[in-house]
C-alpha positions in Angstrom: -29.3 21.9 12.0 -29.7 18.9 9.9 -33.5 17.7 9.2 -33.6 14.1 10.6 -34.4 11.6 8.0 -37.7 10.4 7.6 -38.0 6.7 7.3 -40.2 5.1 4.3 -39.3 2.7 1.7 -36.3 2.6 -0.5 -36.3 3.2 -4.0 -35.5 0.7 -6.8 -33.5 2.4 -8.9 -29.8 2.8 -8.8 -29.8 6.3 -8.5 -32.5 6.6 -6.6 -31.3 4.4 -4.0 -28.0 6.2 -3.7 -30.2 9.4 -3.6 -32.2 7.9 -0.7 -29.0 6.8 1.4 -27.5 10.3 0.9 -30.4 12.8 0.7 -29.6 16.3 -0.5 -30.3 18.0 3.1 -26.8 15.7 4.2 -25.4 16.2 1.0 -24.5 19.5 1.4 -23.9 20.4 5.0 -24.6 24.1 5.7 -22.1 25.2 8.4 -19.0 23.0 9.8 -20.9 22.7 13.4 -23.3 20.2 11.0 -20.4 18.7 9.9 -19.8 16.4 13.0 -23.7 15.7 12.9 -23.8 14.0 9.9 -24.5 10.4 9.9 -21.3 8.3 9.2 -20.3 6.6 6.0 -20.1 3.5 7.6 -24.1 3.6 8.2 -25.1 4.7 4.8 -22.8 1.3 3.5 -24.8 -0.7 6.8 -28.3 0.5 5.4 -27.2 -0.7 1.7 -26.7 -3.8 2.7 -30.1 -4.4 4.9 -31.8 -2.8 1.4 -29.8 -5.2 -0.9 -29.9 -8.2 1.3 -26.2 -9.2 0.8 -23.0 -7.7 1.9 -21.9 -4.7 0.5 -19.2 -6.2 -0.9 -21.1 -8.3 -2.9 -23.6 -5.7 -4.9 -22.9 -4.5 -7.7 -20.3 -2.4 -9.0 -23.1 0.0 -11.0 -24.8 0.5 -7.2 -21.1 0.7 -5.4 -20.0 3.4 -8.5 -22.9 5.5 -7.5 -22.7 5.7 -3.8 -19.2 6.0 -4.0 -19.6 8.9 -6.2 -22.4 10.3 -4.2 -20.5 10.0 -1.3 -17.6 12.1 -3.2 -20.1 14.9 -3.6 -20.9 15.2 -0.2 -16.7 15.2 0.7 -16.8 18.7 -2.0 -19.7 20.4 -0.5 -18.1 19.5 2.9 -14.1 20.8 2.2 -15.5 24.0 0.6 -17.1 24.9 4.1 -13.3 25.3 4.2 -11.1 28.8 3.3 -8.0 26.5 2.5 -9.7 23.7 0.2 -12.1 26.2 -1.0 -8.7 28.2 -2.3 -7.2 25.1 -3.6 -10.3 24.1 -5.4 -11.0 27.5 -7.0 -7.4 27.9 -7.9 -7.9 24.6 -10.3 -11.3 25.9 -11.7 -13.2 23.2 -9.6 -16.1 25.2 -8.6 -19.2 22.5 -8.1 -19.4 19.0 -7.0 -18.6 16.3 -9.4 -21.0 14.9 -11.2 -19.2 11.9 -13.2 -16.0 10.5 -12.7 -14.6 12.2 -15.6 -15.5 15.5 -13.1 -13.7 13.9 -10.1 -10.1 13.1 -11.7 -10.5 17.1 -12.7 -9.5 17.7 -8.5 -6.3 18.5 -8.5 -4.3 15.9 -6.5 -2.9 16.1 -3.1 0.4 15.8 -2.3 3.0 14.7 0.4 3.5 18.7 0.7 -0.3 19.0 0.4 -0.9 16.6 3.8 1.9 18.9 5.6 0.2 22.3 4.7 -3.2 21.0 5.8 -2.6 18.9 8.5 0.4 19.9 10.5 0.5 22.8 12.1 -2.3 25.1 12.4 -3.8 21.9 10.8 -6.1 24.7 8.8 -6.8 22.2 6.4 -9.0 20.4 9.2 -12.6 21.1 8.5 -13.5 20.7 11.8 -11.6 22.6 14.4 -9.4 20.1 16.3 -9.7 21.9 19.5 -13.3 20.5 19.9 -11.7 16.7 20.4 -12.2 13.3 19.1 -9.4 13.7 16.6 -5.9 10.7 16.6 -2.6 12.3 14.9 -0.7 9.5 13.4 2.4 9.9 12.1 5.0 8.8 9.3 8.6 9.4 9.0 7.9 8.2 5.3 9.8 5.3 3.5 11.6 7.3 1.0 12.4 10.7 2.4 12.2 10.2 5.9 10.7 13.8 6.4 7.8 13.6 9.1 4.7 14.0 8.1 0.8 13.7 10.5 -2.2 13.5 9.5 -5.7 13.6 11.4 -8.3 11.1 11.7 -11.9 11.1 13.5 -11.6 8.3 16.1 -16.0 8.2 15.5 -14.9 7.2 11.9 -11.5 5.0 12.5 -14.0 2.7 14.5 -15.6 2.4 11.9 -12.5 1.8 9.2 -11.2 -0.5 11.3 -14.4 -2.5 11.7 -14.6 -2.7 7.6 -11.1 -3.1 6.7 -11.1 -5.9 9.4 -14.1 -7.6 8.4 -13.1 -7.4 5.0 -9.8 -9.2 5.9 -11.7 -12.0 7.9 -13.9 -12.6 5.3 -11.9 -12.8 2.1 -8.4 -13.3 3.3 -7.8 -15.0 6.9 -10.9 -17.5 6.4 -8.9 -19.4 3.6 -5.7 -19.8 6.4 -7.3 -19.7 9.8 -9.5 -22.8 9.7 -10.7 -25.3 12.6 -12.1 -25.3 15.8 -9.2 -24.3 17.8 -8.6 -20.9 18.3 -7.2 -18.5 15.8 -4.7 -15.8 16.4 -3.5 -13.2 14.7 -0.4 -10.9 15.3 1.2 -8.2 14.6 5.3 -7.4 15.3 4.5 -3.8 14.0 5.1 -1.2 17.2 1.0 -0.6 17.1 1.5 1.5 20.4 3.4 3.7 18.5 2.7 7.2 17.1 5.3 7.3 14.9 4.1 4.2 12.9 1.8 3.0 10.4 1.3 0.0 13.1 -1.0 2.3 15.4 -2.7 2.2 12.6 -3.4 -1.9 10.9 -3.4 -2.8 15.0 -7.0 -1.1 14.6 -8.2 -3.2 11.8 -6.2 -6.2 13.5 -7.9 -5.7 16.4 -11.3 -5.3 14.6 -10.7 -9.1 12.6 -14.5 -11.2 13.8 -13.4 -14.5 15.5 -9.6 -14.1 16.2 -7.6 -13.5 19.5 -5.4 -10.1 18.4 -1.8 -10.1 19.6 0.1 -6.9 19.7 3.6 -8.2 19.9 5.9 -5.6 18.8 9.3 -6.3 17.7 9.9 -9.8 19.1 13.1 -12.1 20.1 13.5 -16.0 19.4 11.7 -16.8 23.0 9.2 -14.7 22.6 8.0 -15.5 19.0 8.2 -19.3 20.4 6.3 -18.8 23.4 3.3 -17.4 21.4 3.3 -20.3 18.7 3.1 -22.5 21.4 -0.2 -21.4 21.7 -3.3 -24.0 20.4 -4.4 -23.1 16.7 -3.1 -21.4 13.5 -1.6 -18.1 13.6 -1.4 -15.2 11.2 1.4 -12.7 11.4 1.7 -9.2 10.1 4.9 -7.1 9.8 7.0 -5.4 7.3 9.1 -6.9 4.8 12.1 -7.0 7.4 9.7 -8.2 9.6 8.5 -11.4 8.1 12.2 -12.1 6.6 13.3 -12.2 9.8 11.3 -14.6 11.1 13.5 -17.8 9.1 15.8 -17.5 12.2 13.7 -16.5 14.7 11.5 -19.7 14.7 15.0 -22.1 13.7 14.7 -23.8 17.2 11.2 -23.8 17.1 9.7 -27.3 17.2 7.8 -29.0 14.9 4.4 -28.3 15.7 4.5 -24.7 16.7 6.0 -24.4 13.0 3.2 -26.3 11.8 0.9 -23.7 13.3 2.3 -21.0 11.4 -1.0 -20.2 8.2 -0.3 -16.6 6.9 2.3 -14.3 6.9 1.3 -10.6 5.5 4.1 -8.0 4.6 3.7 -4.4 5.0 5.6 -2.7 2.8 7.7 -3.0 -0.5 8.4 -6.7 -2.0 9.9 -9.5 -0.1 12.7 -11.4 -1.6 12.1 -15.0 -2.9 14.9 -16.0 -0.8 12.9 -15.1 2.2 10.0 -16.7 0.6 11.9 -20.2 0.4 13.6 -19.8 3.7 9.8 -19.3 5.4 8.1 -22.1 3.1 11.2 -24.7 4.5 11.0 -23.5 7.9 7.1 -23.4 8.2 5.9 -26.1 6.3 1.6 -24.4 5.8 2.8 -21.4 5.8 1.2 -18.8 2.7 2.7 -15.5 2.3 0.6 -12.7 1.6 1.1 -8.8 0.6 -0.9 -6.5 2.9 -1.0 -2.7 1.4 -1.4 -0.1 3.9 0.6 3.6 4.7 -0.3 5.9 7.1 -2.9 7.6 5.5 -4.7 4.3 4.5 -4.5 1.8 6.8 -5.9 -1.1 4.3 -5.1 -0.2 0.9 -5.2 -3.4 -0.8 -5.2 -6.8 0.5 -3.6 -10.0 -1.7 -6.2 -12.6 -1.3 -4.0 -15.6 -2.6 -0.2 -16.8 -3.4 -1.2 -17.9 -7.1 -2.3 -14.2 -7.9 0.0 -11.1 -7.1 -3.0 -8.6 -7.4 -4.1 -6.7 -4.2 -8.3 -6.6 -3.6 -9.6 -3.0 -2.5 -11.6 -2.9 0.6 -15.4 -1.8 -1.2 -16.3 1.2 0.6 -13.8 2.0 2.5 -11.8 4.2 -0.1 -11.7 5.6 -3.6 -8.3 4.2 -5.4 -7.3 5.6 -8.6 -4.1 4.2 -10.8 -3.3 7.6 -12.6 -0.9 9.8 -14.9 0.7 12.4 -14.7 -2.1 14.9 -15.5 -4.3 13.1 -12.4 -6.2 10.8 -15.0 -7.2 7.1 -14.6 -4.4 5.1 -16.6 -6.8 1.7 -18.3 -6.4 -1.6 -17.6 -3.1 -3.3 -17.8 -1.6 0.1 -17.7 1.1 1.7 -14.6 0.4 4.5 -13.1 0.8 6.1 -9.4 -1.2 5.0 -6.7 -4.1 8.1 -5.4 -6.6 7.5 -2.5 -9.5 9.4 -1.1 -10.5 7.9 2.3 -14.5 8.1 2.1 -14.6 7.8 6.3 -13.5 11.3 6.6 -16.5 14.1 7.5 -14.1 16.0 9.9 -11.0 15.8 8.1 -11.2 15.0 4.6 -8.2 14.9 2.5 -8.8 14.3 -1.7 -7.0 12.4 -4.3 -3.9 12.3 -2.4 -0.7 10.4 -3.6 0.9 8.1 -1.7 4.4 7.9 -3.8 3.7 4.0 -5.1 3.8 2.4 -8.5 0.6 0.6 -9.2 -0.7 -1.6 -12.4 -4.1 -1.1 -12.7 -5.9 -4.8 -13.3 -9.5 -5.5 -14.5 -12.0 -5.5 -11.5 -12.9 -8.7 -9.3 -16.6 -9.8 -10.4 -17.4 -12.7 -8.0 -20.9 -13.7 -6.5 -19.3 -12.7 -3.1 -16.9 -9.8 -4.1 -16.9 -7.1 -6.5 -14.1 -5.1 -5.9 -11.0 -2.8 -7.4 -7.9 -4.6 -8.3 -3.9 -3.8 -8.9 -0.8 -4.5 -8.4 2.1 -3.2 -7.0 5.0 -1.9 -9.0 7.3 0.3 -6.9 7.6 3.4 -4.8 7.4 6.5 -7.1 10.9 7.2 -6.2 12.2 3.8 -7.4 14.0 5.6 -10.6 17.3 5.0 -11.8 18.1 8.7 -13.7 20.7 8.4 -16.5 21.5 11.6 -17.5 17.8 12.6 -18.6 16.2 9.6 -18.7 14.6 7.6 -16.6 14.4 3.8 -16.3 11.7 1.8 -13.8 14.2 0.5 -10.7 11.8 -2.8 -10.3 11.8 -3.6 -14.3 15.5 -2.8 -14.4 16.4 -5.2 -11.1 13.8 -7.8 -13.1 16.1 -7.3 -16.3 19.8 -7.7 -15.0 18.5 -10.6 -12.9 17.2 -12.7 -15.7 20.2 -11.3 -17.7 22.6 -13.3 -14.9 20.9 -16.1 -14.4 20.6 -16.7 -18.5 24.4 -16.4 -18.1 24.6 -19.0 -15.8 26.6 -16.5 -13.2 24.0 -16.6 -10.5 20.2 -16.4 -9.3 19.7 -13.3 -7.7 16.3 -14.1 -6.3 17.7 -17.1 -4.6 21.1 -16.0 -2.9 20.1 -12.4 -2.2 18.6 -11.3 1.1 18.3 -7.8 0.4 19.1 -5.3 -2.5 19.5 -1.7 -3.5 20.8 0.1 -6.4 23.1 3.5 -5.8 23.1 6.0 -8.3 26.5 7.8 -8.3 25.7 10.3 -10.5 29.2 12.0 -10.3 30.9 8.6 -11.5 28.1 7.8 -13.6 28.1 4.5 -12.2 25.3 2.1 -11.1 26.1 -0.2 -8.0 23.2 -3.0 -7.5 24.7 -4.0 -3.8 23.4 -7.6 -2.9 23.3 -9.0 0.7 24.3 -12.6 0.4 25.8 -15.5 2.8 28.8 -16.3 0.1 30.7 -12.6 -0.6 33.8 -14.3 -1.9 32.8 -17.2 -3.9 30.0 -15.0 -6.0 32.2 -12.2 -6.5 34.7 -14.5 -8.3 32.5 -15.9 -10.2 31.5 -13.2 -11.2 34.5 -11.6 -12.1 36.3 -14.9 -13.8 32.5 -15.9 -15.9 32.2 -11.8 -17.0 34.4 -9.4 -15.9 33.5 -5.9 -16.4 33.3 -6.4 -20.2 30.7 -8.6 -19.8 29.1 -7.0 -16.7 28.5 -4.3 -19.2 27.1 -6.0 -22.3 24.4 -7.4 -19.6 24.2 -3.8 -18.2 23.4 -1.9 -21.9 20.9 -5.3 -23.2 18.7 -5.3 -20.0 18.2 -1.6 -19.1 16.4 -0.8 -21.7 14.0 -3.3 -20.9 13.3 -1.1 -17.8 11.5 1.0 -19.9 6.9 0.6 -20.1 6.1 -0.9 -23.0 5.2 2.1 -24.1 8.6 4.0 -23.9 10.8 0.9 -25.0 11.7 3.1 -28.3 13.2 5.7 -26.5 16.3 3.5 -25.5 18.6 1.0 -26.6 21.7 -0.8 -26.3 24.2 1.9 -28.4 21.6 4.7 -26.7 22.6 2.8 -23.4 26.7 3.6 -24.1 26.3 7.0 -25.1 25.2 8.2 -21.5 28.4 6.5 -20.4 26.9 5.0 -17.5 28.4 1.4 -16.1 27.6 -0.7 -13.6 28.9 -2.7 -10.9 27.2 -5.8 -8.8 28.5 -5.6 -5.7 28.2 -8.4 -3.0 28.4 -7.4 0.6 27.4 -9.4 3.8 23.7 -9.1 5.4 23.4 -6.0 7.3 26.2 -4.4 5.3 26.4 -0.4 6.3 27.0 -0.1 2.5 22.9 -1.0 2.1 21.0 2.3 3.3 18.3 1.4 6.0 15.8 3.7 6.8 14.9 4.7 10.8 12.6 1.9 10.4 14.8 -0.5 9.0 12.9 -0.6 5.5 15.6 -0.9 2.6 14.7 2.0 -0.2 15.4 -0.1 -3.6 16.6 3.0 -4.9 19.4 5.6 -3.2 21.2 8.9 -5.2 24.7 9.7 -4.2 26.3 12.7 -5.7 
């Protein structure tokens, strides 16, 4: 059994502190039945703040660092009590608990397949036994490969999450938008009562926002959406990309002051296109639009605080994110690397340095009186590669590049006619398509094809992809480099909700789709 802790003063320093908040006899849990015992996360981050006398978002990053990495310890000590982990972990030489950072990136990352192995099935990867209860499977048909995957969470330590994430959000996001004495709503058209849906999850943290009336809309029609922003006060709404988009003709007949009501919009998932931007701006005259990053595994990730800055804000203390390489390494600042979380509310069911399959910038932290706190910014799913032959050019920089190509051209302005857009890689051809949903089929494709032709498609096609390249790899390829793999490239415009544009189940839109 674990020896209760005795109450006395804190410590000053640092280390101490962290030592105090953690003490060695919950550090390392003996058996798995002490395991569910241990006091949450959540209480050690509650009994930081009544020590510091601020919110914990506001200490310092030197006493967040510590606990964090404290807290790490204690998720090592507690997956060894584990025949699977302990495998894994000895299998990479990772035989003690961290004792730096430079220790912790040594873990060996986890894995889509990883989360399958663990979680699904037996679930042996479950330290404690999910036949004892108090366990929520949530589940993910997954953006880019569609294959299902589950994973298990504690519904002790999602309370918790959610209360965090969602306190977080009120604080530092929703308080900028949601102002006044009337009441405040916040919705969310995700299908939160599904299982099959990272909604089931940000409906907690929704749910969990201090001073807002929570809606749980689900997919909604025309009346519906204008019945609810009839209702007195501002209104936040959060959905994916598709989601918000679709909301230009939803509220068309909406009047003027339920339009007026509209504060925040918050997408879900990937980018959404500037033409959706304008069309929402026109339509809903206060309206801000906002990135919030969450999966399945994470339900708040990283939350964009405001439209003049594109980076996304960690939640402090709710998980460990990492921007690494390909050996598992923090990439440095101003550097892209992929996107690896550890969720630190997880005594029953950790999973460790997992990736999630995004593209991330890392950006220099946030050092404000009130919040000190992770940063970076998004940069594409993982699988948002166009292969030429054997190399390999960034989807997002390469869209970025032809786009700016065009519009230097004077042909057209992608950002502003295009609703939606993928590239299709048809290797067999070696041909890139970039298929573009757009009102006007027939008058852009003739001017395209009278102002370039496919002599001219190409001289944009061989200057701008090798501007897809990091600024690091930019030597590897140019434009003669670009004509020997005898690749080409057509822009093809088709009408909105063209079959030719690959939808997921969901109805996400993968920037990126191979055909042989």
């Amino acid at each position: 059994m674990i020896t209760p802790q005795v109450t006395m003063a804190p410590p000053g320093g640092t280390q101490e502190l962290v030592n105090w908040l953690i003490p060695e006899w919950e550090l390392i849990p003996k058996s798995v039945d002490e395991v569910p015992l241990l006091p949450s996360f959540a209480s050690k981050l509650q009994e930081c703040e009544r020590v510091c006398g601020t919110p914990y978002a506001a200490v310092t990053h030197e006493l967040q660092d510590a606990l964090v990495l404290r807290r790490l310890q204690q998720m090592f000590h507690t997956v060894m009590l584990n025949s699977l982990w302990r495998e894994r972990l000895e299998a990479a030489g990772v035989v003690r608990a961290p004792d730096s950072y430079e220790a912790w990136q040594r873990i060996p990352l986890s894995d889509k397949e990883t989360q399958r192995d663990f979680f699904m099935g037996a679930r042996s990867g479950v330290v404690v036994p999910h036949d004892q209860g108090g366990f929520e499977v949530v589940a993910s048909g997954g953006t880019s490969s569609g294959s299902p995957l589950e994973v298990v969470y504690s519904l002790r330590e999602l309370r918790d999450t959610y209360a965090l994430a969602g306190r977080f959000m009120g604080d530092h996001q929703l308080s900028r938008y949601l102002t006044g004495t009337d009441p405040k709503w916040l919705l969310t058209t995700l299908a939160d009562y599904q299982m099959w849906s990272s909604g089931t999850m940000v409906g907690g943290v929704l749910q969990s926002v201090p001073g807002v009336n929570y809606i749980g809309a689900g997919p909604v029609t025309a009346p519906v959406l204008e019945h609810i922003f009839s209702y007195r006060g501002p209104k936040a709404l959060m959905g994916i990309s598709a989601g918000i988009a679709i909301l230009a003709e939803l509220g068309a007949n909406m009047n003027q002051r339920s339009r007026e009501s509209f504060r925040l919009a918050l997408y879900g998932s990937g980018v959404l296109p500037q033409r959706k931007r304008v069309e929402l701006k026109a339509l809903y005259p206060n309206l801000a639009i906002l990135s919030y990053f969450a999966a399945t595994q994470a339900e708040t990730i990283g939350l964009q605080l405001t439209e003049e800055s594109p980076e996304l804000t960690a939640v402090p203390g709710l998980h460990l994110v990492e921007i690494v390489d390909e050996n598992g390494r923090w990439v440095a600042e101003g550097e892209e690397g992929e996107l690896v979380v550890t969720r630190l509310h997880a005594h029953e069911a950790p999973l460790l340095r997992l990736k999630l399959g995004d593209r991330m910038i890392r950006r220099p932290r946030l050092d404000q009186p009130a919040l000190k706190a992770q940063q970076f910014e998004f940069a594409g799913r993982t699988g948002d590669v166009l292969h030429l032959n054997d190399s390999q050019y960034s989807a997002v920089r390469a869209y970025g590049a032809l786009r700016d190509e065009l519009q230097t051209a004077g042909v057209v302005d992608l950002d502003q006619v295009a609703h939606e857009i993928q590239f299709v890689n048809h290797r067999d051809e070696k041909t890139i398509t970039l298929y573009a949903a757009v009102d006007d089929v027939q008058g852009l494709t003739y001017r395209m094809d009278t102002m370039l032709g496919p002599y001219g498609l190409r001289r944009v096609f061989v200057n701008a992809l090798p501007r897809s390249l990091s600024l690091f790899n930019q030597g590897e390829a140019n434009a003669a480099a670009i004509e020997k793999t005898g690749y080409g490239l057509r822009v093809t415009f088709v009408p909105r909700h063209s079959p030719d544009i690959e939808r997921t189940h969901l109805g996400k839109v993968p920037l990126v789709r191979d055909r042989g």
